[in-house]
C-alpha positions as a printed Julia matrix, in Angstrom:
163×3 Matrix{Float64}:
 -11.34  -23.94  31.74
  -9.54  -27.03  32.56
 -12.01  -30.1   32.22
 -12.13  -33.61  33.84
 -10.86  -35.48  31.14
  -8.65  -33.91  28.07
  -8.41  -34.56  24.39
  -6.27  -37.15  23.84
  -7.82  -39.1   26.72
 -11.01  -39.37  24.69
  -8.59  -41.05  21.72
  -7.06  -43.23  24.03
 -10.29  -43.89  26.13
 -13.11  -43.87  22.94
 -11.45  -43.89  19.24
 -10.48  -47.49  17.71
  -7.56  -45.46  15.79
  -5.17  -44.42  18.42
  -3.6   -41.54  15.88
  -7.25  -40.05  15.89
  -6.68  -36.19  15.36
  -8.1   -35.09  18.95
  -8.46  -31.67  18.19
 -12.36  -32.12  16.48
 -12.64  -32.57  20.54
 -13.17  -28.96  21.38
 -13.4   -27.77  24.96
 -17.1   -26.64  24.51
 -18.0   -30.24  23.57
 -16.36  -31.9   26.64
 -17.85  -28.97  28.84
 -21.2   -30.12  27.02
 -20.73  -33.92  27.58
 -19.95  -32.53  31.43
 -23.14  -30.74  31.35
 -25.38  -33.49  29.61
 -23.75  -36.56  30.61
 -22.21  -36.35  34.09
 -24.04  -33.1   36.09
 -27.24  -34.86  36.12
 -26.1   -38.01  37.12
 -23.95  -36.65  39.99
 -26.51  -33.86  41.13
 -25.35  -29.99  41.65
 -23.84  -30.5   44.79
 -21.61  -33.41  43.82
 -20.64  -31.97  40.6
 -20.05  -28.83  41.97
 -17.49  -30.52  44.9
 -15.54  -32.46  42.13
 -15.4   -29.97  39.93
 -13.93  -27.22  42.62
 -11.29  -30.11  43.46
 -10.62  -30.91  39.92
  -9.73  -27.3   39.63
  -7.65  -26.73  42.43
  -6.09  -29.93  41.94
  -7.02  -31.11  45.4
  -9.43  -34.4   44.64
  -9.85  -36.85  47.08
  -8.68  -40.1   46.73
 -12.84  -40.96  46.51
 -13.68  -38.47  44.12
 -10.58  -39.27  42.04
 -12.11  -43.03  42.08
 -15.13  -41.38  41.11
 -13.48  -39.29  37.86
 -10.94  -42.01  37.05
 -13.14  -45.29  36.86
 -16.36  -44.02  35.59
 -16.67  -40.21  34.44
 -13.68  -40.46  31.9
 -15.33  -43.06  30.3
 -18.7   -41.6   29.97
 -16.95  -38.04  28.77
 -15.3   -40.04  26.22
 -18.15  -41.48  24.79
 -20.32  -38.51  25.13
 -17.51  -36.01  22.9
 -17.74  -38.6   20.58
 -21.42  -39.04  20.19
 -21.92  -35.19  20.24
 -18.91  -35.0   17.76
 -20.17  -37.69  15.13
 -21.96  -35.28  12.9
 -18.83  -33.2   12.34
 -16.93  -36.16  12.53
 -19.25  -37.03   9.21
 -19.86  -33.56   7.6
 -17.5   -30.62   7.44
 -18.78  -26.93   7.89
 -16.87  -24.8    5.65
 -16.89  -21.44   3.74
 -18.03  -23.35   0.43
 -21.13  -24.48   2.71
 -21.56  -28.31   4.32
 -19.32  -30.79   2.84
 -19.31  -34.93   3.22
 -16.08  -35.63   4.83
 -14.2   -38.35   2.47
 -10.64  -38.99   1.17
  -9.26  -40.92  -1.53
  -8.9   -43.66  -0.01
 -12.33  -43.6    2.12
 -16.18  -43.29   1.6
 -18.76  -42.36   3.35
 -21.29  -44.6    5.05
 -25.28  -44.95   4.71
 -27.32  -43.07   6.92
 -28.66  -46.72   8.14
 -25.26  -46.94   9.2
 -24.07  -43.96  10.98
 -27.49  -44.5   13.06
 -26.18  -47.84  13.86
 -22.86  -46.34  15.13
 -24.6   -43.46  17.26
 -26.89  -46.12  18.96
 -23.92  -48.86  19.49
 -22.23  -45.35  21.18
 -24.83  -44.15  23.14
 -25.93  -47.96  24.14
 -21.65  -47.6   25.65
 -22.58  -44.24  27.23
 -25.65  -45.95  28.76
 -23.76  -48.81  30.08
 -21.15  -46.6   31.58
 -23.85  -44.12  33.26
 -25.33  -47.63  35.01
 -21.95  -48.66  36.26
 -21.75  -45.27  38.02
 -25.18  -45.06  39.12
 -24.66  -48.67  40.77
 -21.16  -47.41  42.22
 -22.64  -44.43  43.8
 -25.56  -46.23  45.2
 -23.3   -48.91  46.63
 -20.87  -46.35  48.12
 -23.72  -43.62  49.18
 -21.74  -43.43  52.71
 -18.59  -42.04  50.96
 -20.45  -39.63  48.25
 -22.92  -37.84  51.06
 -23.68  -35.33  48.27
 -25.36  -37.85  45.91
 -28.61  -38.18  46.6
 -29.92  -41.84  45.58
 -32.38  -42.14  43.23
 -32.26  -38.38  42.12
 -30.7   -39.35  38.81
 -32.97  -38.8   35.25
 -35.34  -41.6   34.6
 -33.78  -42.06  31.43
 -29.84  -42.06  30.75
 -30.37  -42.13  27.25
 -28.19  -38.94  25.55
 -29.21  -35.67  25.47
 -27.99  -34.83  21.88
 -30.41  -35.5   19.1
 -27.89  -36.95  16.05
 -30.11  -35.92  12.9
 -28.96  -38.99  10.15
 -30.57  -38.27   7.13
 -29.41  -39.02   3.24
C-alpha cells in the first residue's frame, strides 16, 4: 500500500548521508510511523480523509499543504527513530550481530541514547509545528478536532540501548 511519504524521501528529508541505502526503510515501518506518529495527531477522521485522497491521488491543495509541510517531516524522523536499532544491530541466521565495517565502529550505548533523544526531540518539534498549524487553520481542517491530540507527543517506540 502506497504511503504518504516514500523511501528515498526519508534520505533526502532525515539522513545526513544523502547515498543512505533507503531500503532498511521498509513499508511496515513507514505504515508504523503513520500509525504512531501522524493518526493520533490528525484524529480518525482526518487521517482517514487524507489517506483516501493520498490513495486516489485526489488531495486537496489543503491537505497536500498538510502532507507536504509537516507530515513528511515527522514520517521521516519517525522511520528513522523506529529504524535505529537495526540501523545499529543486524538480525541474521548466525543470530544478532553489531553492524560495523572496516573502516567504522560502533558507538557507546551513552551515545546512541543521545542520538534517539536528539531524533525524537526533531519528531517532537515537528508534531508542535503541526499541532500549531492545525489549530491556526481549524476552519480549513473541519475534521481535526482541537485539542484532541495525546497529551504527550513524545514517540511511541521504546529504543532499548543497552551494552
Amino acid at each position: 500500500m502506497e504511503r504518504m511519504i516514500n523511501k528515498e524521501e526519508i534520505v533526502t528529508i532525515a539522513m545526513t548521508r544523502k547515498n543512505y541505502d533507503p531500503s532498511i526503510f521498509k513499508d511496515a515501518i513507514i505504515e508504523v510511523a503513520e500509525i504512531d506518529y501522524i493518526k493520533p495527531i490528525l484524529g480518525k477522521d482526518l487521517y482517514d480523509e487524507i489517506r483516501t485522497q493520498y490513495l486516489a491521488d485526489t488531495l486537496t491543495v489543503l491537505n497536500t499543504t498538510l502532507v507536504n509541510t509537516y507530515l513528511k517531516k515527522i514520517l521521516a524522523f519517525g522511520a528513522v527513530y523506529i529504524c535505529l536499532p537495526t540501523m545499529m544491530i543486524d538480525i541474521s541466521n548466525a543470530g544478532l550481530q553489531l553492524n560495523s565495517t572496516e573502516f567504522s565502529s560502533p558507538i557507546s550505548s551513552s551515545l546512541r541514547a543521545e542520538l534517539a533523544q536528539s531524533i525524537e526531540s526533531i519528531i517532537n518539534t515537528f508534531t508542535n509545528k503541526l499541532i500549531e498549524f492545525l489549530e491556526d487553520n481549524e476552519a480549513d481542517y473541519p475534521l481535526y478536532v482541537v485539542g484532541d491530540t495525546p497529551e504527550s507527543t513524545s514517540s511511541k517506540s521504546d529504543l532499548i540501548i543497552d551494552d
